[in-house]
VEXLOZA-134023 format. One record per atom (N, C-alpha, C): residue number from 1; atom name; x, y, z. Coordinates in steps of 0.2 Angstrom, whole numbers, always signed. Layout:
BEGIN
NUM  CA  X  Y  Z .
...
//
This chain:
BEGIN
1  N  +55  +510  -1153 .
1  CA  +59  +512  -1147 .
1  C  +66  +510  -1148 .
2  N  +66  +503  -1150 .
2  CA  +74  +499  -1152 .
2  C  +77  +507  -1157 .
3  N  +75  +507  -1161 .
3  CA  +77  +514  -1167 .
3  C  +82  +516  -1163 .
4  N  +76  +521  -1159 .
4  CA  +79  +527  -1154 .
4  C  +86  +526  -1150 .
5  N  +85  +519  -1147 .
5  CA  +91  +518  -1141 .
5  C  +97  +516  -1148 .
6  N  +97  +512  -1154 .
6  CA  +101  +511  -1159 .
6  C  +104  +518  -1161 .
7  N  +100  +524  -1162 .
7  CA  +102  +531  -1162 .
7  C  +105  +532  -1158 .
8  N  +103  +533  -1153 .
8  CA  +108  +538  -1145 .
8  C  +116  +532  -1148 .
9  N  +117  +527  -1146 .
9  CA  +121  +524  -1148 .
9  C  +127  +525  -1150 .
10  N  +122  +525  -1159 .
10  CA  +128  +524  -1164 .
10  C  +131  +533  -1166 .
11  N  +127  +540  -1161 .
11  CA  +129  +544  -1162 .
11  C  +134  +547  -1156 .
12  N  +134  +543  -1151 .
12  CA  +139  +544  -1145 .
12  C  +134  +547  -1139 .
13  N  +130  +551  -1143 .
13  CA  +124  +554  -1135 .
13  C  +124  +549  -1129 .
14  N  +124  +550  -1123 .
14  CA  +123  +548  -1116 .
14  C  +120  +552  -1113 .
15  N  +115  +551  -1109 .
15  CA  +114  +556  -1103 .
15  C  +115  +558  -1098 .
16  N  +114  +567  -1097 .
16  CA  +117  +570  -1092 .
16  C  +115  +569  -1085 .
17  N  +115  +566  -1081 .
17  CA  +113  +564  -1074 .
17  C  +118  +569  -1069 .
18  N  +112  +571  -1066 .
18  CA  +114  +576  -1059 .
18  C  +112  +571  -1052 .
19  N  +114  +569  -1050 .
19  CA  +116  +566  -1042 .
19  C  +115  +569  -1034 .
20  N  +110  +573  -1033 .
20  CA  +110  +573  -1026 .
20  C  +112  +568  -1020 .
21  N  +117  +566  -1018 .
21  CA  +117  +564  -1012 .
21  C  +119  +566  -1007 .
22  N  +114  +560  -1001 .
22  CA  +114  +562  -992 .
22  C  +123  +561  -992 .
23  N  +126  +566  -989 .
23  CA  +132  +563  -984 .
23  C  +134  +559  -981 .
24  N  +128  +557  -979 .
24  CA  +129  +553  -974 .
24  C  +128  +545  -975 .
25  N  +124  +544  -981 .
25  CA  +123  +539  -981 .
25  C  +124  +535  -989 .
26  N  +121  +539  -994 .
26  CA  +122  +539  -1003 .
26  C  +130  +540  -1005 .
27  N  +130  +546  -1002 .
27  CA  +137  +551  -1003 .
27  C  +143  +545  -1001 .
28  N  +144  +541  -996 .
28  CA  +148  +536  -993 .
28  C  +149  +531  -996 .
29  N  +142  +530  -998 .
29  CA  +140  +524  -1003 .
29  C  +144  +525  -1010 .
30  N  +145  +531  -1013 .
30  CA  +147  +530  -1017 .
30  C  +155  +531  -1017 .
31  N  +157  +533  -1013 .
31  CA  +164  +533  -1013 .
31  C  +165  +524  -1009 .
32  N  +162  +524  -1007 .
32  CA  +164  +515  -1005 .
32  C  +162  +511  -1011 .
33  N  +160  +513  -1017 .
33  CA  +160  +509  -1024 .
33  C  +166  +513  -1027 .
34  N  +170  +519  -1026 .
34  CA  +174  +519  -1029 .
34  C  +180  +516  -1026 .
35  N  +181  +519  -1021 .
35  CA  +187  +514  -1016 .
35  C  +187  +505  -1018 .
36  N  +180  +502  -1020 .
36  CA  +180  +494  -1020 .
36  C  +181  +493  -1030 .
37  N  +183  +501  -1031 .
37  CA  +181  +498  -1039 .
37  C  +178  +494  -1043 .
38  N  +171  +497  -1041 .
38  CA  +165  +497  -1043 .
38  C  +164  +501  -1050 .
39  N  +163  +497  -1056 .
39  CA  +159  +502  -1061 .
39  C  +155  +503  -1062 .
40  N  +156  +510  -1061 .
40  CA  +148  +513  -1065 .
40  C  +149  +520  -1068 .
41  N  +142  +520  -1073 .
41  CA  +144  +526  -1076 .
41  C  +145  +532  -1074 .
42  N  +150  +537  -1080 .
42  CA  +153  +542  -1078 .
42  C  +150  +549  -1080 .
43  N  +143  +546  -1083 .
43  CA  +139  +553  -1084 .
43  C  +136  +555  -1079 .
44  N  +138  +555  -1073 .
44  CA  +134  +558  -1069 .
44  C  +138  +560  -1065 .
45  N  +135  +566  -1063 .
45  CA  +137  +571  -1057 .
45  C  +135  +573  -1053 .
46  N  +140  +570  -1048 .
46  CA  +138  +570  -1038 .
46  C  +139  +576  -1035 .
47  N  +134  +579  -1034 .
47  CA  +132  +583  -1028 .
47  C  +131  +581  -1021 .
48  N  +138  +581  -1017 .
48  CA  +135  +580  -1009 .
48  C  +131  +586  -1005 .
49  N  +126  +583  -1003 .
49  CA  +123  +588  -999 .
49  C  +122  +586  -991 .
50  N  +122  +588  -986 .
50  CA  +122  +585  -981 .
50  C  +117  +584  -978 .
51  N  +111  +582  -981 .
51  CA  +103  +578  -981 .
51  C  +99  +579  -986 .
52  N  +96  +571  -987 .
52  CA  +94  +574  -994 .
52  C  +85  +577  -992 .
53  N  +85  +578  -985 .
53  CA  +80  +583  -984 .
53  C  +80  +590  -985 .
54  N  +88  +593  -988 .
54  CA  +89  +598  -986 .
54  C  +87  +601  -998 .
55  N  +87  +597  -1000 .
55  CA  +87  +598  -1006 .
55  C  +80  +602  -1009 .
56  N  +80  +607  -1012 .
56  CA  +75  +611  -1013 .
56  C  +72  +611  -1019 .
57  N  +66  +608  -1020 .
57  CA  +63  +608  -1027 .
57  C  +68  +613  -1033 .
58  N  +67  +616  -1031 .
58  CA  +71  +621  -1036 .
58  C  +78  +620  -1039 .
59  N  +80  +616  -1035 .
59  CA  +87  +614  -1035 .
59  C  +85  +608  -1041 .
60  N  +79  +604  -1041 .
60  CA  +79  +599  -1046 .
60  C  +77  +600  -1053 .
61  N  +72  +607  -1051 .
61  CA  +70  +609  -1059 .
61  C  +76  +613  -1062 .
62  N  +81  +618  -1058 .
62  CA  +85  +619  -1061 .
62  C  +93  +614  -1065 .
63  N  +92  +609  -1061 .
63  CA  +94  +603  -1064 .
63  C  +92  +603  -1071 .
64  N  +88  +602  -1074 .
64  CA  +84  +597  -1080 .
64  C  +83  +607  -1085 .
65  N  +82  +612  -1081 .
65  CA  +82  +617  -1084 .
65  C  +90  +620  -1088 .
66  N  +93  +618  -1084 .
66  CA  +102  +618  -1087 .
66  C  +104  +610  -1091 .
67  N  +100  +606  -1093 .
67  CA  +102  +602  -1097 .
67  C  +104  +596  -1096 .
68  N  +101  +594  -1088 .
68  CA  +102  +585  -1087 .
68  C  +95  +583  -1089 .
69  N  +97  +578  -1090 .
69  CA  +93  +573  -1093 .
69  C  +89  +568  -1089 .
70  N  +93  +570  -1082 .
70  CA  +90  +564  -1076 .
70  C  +92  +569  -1068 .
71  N  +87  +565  -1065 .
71  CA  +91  +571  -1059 .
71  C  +89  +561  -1056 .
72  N  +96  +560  -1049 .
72  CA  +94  +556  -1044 .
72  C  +94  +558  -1038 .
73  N  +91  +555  -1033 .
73  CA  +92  +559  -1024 .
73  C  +93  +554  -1022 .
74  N  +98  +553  -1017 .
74  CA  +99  +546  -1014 .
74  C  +100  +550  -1008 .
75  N  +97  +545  -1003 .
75  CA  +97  +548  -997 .
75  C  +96  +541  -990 .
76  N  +96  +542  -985 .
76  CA  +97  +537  -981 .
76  C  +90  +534  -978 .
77  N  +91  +527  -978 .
77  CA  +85  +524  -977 .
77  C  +79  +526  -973 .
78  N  +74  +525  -972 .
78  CA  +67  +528  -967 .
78  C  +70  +526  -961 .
79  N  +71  +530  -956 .
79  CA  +73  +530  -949 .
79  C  +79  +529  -950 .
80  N  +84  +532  -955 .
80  CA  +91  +530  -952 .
80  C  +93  +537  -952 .
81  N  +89  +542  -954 .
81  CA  +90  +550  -956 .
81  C  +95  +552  -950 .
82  N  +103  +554  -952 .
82  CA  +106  +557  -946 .
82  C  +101  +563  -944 .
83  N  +98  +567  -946 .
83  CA  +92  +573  -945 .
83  C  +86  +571  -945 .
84  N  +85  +565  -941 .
84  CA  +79  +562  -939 .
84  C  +73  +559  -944 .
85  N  +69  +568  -947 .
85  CA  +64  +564  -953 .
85  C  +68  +567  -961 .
86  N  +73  +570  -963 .
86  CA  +75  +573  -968 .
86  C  +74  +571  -975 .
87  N  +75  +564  -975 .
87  CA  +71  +560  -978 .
87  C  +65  +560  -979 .
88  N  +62  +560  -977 .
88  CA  +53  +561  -974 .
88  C  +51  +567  -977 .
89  N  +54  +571  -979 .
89  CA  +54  +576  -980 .
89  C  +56  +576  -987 .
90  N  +59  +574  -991 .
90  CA  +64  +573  -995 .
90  C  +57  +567  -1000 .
91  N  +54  +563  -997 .
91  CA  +49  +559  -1001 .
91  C  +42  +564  -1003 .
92  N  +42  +568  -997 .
92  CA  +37  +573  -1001 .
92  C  +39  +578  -1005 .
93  N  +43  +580  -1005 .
93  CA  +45  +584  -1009 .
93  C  +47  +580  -1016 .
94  N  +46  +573  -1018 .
94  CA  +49  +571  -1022 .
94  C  +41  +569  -1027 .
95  N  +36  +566  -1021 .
95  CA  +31  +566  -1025 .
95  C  +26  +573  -1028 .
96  N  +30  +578  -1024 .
96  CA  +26  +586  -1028 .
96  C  +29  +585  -1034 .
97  N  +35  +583  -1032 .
97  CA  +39  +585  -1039 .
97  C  +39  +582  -1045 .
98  N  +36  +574  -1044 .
98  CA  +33  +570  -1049 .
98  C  +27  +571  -1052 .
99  N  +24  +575  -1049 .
99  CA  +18  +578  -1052 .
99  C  +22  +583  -1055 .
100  N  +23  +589  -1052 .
100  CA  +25  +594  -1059 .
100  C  +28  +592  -1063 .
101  N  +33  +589  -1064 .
101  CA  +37  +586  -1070 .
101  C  +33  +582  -1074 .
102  N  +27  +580  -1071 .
102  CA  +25  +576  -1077 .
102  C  +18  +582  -1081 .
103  N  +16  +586  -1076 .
103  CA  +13  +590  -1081 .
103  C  +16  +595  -1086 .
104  N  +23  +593  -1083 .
104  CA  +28  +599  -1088 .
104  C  +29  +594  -1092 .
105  N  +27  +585  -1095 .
105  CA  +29  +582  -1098 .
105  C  +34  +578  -1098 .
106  N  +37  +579  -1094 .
106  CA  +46  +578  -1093 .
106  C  +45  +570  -1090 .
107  N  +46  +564  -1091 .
107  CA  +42  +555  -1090 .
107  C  +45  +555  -1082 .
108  N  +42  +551  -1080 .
108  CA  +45  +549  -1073 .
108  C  +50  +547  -1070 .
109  N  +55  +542  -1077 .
109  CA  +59  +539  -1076 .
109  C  +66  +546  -1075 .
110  N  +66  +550  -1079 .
110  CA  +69  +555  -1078 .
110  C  +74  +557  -1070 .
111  N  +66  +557  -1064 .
111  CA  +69  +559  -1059 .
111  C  +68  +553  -1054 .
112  N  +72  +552  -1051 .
112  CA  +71  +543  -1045 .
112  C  +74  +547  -1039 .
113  N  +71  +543  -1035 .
113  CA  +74  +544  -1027 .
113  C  +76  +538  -1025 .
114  N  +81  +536  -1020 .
114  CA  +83  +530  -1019 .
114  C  +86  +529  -1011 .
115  N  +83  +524  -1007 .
115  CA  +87  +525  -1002 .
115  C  +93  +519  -1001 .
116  N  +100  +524  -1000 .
116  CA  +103  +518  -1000 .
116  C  +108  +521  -994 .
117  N  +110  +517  -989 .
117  CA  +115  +516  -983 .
117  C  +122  +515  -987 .
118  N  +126  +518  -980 .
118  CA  +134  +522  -982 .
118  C  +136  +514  -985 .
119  N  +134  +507  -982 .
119  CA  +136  +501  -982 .
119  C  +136  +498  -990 .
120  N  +131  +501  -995 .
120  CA  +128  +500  -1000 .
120  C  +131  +503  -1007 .
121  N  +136  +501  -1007 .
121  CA  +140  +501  -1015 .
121  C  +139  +501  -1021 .
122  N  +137  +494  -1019 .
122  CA  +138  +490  -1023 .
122  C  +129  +491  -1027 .
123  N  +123  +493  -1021 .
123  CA  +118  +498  -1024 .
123  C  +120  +503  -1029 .
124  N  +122  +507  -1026 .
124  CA  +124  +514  -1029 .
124  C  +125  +511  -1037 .
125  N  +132  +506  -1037 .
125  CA  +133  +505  -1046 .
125  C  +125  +504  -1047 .
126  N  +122  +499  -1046 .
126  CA  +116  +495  -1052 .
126  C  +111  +501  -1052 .
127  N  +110  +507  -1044 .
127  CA  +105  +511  -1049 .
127  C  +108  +517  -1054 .
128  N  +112  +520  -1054 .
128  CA  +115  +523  -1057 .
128  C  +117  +520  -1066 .
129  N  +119  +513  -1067 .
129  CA  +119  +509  -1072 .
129  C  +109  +508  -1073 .
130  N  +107  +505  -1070 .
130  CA  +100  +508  -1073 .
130  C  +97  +514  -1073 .
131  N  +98  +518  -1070 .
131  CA  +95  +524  -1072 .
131  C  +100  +526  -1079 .
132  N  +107  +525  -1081 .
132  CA  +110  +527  -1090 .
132  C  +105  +525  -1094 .
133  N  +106  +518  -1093 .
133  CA  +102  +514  -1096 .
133  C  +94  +515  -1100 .
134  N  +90  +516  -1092 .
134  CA  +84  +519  -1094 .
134  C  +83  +525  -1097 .
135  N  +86  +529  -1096 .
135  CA  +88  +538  -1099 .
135  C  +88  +537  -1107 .
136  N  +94  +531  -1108 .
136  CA  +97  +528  -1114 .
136  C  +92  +529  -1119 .
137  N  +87  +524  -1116 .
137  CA  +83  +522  -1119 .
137  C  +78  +530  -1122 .
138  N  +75  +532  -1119 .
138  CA  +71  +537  -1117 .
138  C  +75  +543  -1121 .
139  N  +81  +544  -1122 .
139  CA  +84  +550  -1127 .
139  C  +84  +557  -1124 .
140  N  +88  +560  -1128 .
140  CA  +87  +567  -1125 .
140  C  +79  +570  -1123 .
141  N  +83  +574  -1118 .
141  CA  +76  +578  -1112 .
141  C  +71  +581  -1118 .
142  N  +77  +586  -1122 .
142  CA  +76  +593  -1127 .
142  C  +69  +598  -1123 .
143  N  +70  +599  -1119 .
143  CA  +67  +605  -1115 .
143  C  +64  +611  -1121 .
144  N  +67  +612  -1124 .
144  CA  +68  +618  -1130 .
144  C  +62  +617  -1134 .
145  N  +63  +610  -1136 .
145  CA  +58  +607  -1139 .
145  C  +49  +609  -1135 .
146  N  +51  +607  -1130 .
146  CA  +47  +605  -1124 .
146  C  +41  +613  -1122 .
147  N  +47  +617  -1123 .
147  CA  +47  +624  -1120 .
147  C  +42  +628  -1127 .
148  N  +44  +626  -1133 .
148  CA  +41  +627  -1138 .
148  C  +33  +625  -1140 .
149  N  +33  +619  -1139 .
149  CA  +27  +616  -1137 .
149  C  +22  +619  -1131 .
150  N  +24  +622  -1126 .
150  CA  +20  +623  -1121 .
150  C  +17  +630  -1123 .
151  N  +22  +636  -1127 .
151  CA  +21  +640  -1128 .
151  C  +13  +642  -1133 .
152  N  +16  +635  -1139 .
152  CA  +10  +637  -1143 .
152  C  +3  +633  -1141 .
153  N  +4  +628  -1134 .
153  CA  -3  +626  -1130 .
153  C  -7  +633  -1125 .
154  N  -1  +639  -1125 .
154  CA  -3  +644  -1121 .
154  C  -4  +648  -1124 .
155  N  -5  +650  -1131 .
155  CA  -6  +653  -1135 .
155  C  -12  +652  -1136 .
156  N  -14  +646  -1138 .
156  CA  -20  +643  -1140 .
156  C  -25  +644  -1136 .
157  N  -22  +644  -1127 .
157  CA  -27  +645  -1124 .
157  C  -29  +652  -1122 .
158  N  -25  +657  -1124 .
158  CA  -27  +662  -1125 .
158  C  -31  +665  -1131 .
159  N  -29  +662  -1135 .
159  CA  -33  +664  -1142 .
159  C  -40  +661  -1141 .
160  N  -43  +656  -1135 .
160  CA  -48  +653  -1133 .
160  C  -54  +656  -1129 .
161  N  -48  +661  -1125 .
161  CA  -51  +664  -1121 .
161  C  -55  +670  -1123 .
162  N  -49  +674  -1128 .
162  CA  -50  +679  -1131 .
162  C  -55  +679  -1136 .
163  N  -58  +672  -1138 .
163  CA  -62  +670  -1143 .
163  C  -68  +673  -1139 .
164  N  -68  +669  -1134 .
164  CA  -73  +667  -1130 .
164  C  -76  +676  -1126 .
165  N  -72  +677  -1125 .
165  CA  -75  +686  -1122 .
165  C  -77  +690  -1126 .
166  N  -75  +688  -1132 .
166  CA  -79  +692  -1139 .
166  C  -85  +689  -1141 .
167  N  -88  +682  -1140 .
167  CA  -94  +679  -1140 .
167  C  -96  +683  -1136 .
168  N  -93  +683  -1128 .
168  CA  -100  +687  -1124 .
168  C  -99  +692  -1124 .
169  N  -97  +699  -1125 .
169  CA  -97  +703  -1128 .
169  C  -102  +706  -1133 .
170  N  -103  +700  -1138 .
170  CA  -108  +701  -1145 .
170  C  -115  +697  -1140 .
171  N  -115  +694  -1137 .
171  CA  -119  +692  -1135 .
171  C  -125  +696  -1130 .
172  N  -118  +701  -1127 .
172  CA  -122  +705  -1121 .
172  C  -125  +714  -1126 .
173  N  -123  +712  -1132 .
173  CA  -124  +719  -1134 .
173  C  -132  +720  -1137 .
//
């Protein structure tokens, strides 16, 4: 694993991180670490959304489908949701989405959700600086790779099936 992270490294690679945040709450947060000049890394890019209840699965697979490497959702603490449960909504939709992503292969650390208040700056740095870091590690997504792989697992189940209806075919005759 050392290898891999000495690789991304010593060839410049970082990863692409897509950032959903709440407005109200993440979104704030993060302009309040910039305001306090707070560093953190610059491979990411902030999407304000105005709850992170309102963020639609599709919006995270097309993320990672267009070539980021990490999707984050930050959003406002349990009960602090200015839209009451949007949040609440925002977790479930976060664990369907870790189940599809992981059958599509794609590791867990990939995608995080995090709740973090307008007050919390200096959060925003440290998870955004672990989520490089962990990504670092981990290397590119290569979906391409991913996409080619699934293809010849689909194939093969066709070729399984097709085997299979010719058995009972010769069987029924």
């Amino acid at each position: 694993m050392s290898e891999i992270t000495e690789n991304n490294v010593s060839t410049g690679w970082s990863p692409r991180i897509i950032a959903f945040f709440c407005n109200w709450c993440t979104y704030t947060a993060a302009d309040l670490a910039g305001v306090s000049r707070m560093k953190y890394a610059s491979n990411v890019r902030i999407i304000r959304v105005m709850c992170s209840g309102r963020i639609d699965p599709q919006f995270v697979l097309e993320a990672f489908a267009k070539g980021a490497d990490g999707v984050l959702v930050g959003g406002c603490h349990p009960n602090d949701c200015h839209y009451v449960e949007g949040n609440y909504k925002m977790l479930r939709r976060y664990r369907l989405l870790q189940r599809m992503l992981s059958d599509m292969g794609i590791e867990p650390e990939r995608f995080r959700l995090e709740w973090i208040s307008a007050a919390e700056g200096d959060k925003v740095k440290h998870v955004v600086n672990d989520m490089v870091e962990k990504l670092t590690k981990l290397g590119p997504l290569a979906l391409d790779q991913k996409q080619k792989d699934w293809d010849k697992e689909v194939q093969s189940l066709e070729d399984d099936v097709h085997a299979q209806q010719q058995e009972g075919a010769v069987a029924h005759a």
